[in-house]
N, C-alpha and C positions, 0 to 999 in steps of 0.2 A: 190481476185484481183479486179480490175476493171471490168466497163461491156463492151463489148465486140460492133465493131463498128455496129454487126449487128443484135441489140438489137432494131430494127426498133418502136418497140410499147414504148418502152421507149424515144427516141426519141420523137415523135410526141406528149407525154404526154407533155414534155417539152414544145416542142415549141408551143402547145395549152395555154400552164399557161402562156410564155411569151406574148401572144396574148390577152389573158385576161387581162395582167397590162398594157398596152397601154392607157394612158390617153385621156379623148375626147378631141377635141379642142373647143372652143368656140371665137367667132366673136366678138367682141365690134365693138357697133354702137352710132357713135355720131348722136344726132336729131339738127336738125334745128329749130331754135326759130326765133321770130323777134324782140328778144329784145339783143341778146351775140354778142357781137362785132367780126366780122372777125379776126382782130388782137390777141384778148383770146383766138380764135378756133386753131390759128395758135401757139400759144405759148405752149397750150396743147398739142398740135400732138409736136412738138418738146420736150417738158419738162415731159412727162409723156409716150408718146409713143416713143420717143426716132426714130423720123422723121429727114429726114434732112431738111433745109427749103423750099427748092422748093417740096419736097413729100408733105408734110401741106399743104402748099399751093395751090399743088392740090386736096388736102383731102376734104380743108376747102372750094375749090369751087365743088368740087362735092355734098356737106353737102348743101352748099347754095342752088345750083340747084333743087337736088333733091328731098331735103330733110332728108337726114341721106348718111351715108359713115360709109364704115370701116377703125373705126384707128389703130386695129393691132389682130391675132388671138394670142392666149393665151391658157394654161391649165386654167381651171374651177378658180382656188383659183387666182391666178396673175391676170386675168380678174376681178372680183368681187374687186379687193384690184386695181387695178388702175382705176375701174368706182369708187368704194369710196373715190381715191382722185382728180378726176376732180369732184364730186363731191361737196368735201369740200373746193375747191378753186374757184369753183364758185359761191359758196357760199358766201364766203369771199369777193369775188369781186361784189359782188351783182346779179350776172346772174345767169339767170334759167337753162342754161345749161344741158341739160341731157343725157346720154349715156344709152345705153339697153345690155344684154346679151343675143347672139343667137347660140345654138346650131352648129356647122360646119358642 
């Protein structure tokens, strides 16, 4: 039959392995340039990060100010796969634009 509720070390085996596949999170960081237009910064946080417009907005002045902001936390592969397309649309548009991956 089954194991019995008070199989305590089985148990804990479990919820150790479940604790193990907990993925990390990581940070995207947009940098601040002085050549990417405010308007691009803001279209990204909308079109890529899925912002609404006043959040960008604030992103993209705290990016100004600062000099970097986070535009959203991610698993490891989702992060890497949306810095490589603000990547290659700023490219496309001509801006140096660049984002960083930081550990959470």
């Amino acid at each position: 039959m089954g194991k019995s509720r008070t199989d305590h070390a089985s148990d804990t085996a479990i919820a150790e392995e479940v604790r193990a596949k907990t993925p990390k999170f990581y940070r995207v960081i947009i940098l601040n340039d002085d050549f990417t237009s405010m308007e691009f910064v803001v279209h990204i946080l909308e079109s890529v990060f899925m912002k609404s417009p006043s959040e960008a907005v604030q992103i993209m002045l705290h990016v100004h100010k600062s000099g970097r902001g986070v535009a959203g936390i991610f698993t490891k592969q989702i992060a890497e796969a949306k810095i490589e397309i603000v990547h290659q649309r700023a490219k496309a548009e001509g801006f140096p634009l660049r984002c960083v991956l930081e550990e959470e």
